[in-house]
C-alpha positions, 0 to 999 in steps of 0.5 A, a space after each residue: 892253350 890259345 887264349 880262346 880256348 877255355 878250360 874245361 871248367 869253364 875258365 879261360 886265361 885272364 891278364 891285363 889287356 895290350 898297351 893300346 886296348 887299355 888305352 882305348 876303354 880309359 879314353 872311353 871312360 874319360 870322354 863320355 859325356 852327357 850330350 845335350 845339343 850336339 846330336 846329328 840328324 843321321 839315323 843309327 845303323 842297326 848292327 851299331 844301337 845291337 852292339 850297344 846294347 850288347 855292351 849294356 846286356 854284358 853288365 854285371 847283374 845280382 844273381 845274373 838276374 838280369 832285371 833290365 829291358 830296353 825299350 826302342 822308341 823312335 815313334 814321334 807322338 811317343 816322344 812328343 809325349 815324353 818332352 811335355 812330361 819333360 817340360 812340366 818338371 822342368 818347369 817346377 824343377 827350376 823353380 827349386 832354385 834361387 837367384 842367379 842359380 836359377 837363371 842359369 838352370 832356366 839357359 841349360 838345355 837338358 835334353 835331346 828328345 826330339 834331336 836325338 834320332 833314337 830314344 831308349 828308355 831302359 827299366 828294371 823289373 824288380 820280378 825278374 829271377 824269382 822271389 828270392 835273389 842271390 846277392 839280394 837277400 839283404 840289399 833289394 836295391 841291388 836289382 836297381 844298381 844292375 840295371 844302372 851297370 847296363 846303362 854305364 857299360 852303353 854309355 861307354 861303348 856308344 862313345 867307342 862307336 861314335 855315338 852320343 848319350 844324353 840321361 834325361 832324368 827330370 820327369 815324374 815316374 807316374 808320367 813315365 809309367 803311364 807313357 809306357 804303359 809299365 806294369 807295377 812290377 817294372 820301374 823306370 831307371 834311365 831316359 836316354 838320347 842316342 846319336 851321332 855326335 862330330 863334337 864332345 864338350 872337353 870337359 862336362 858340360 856343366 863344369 863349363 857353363 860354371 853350375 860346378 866343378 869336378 872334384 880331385 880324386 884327392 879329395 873321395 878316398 878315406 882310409 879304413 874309415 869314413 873321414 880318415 884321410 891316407 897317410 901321405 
C-alpha cells in the first residue's frame, strides 16, 4: 500500500517522520519567537497567511468542535483603535510593578500593531458544536484550550514560512469586544502581529533584556506525583 493510500477504515500508514523533516518541526518549535520590533514593511502574500491558517484550522479541537475563527484586519482605523485600547492597559499594567521592574517593563515594546502588515484576532465561540460537547461534558474550558491549539499550531508554521508572530495580550476584553463587535457567545483568545521577519532574537527576548530565564526542563518533570522528583 503506498502511504497515501488509506485503508478502508479510514486508517493510513503511520511512522516517525525522516531524519530531516523531524529536524525541520523541532527547529520550528525551538525557534519560534514573540516578535516584537523586527517585523518588515512587505505585505503577506495570500496563498501564505491561507497556509498559516490552514495549519491553525489543523489543530486539534474537543469534539472537533472546532470553536475557533480568525478575524483579518488590515484596516488602519481598526488597528488604531486597537493600540489605544493597548495603551490604556499598558499604562496601568506598568503601574503594577515596582521599582527597577518597572523601569524595565516601561522600555520593553510589547507590541507590532501598527508594524505589523497584518493583525488577526483569533476568538473561540464557546456555541459552536451544540449545547453538549463531546470531551466537554466535565471541563467547559476545554473548548478554549482548542482554540489556543490553533493559535500554537500558526505560530509555528509562519516560523516555517518565514513569518513573524507577536501575541499582544495586554488589553480589556470589554475593548476587544466592543472593537469587534463580538457577540456574548463568542471571546476574545489571541491578538496577533504577523509579518515578515529577516532577524529572530536567539533566544526570548524577555530572557535577554533580563525580566527572566527559561527554566531547565530538569526542573517541570515530577514523577507519579506533584513534587515527586524521578529517581536518577
Amino acid at each position: 500500500m503506498k502511504p497515501e493510500e488509506s485503508k478502508p477504515d479510514g486508517l493510513q500508514p503511520a511512522g516517525a517522520f525522516s531524519e530531516s523533516e523531524r529536524a525541520a518541526v523541532y527547529r520550528a518549535i525551538r525557534e519560534r519567537r514573540d516578535v516584537r520590533s523586527q517585523f518588515q514593511p512587505d505585505s503577506i502574500a495570500d496563498d501564505v497567511l491561507m497556509r498559516i491558517l490552514g495549519a491553525a484550522h489543523d489543530a486539534p479541537s474537543v469534539g472537533l468542535s472546532q470553536p475557533w475563527n480568525f478575524i483579518v484586519i488590515r484596516d488602519a482605523t481598526i488597528r488604531e483603535e486597537v493600540r489605544q485600547s493597548f495603551e490604556r492597559a499598558n499604562g496601568e499594567a506598568e503601574q503594577m510593578f515596582s521599582g527597577a521592574r518597572r523601569t524595565l517593563y516601561s522600555e520593553l515594546k510589547l507590541q507590532g500593531i501598527r508594524d505589523a502588515p497584518v493583525n488577526l484576532f483569533i476568538t473561540c465561540d464557546r456555541e459552536r458544536g451544540g449545547p453538549t460537547v463531546l470531551g466537554r461534558t466535565h471541563n467547559r474550558d476545554t473548548d478554549l484550550y482548542s482554540t489556543v491549539c490553533a493559535v500554537q499550531n500558526l505560530w509555528l508554521a509562519a516560523r516555517a514560512e518565514g513569518i513573524g508572530v507577536g501575541w499582544v495580550s495586554i488589553f480589556h476584553d470589554s475593548d476587544l469586544r466592543r472593537i469587534f463587535a463580538l457577540p456574548d457567545h463568542v471571546v476574545p483568545v489571541a491578538y496577533l502581529c504577523l509579518g515578515h521577519v529577516s532577524e529572530l532574537y536567539e533566544s526570548p527576548e524577555l530572557e535577554l533584556r533580563g525580566w527572566g530565564r527559561k527554566t531547565p526542563l530538569e526542573e517541570m518533570i515530577f514523577a507519579d506525583r506533584w513534587g515527586e522528583r524521578p529517581e536518577g
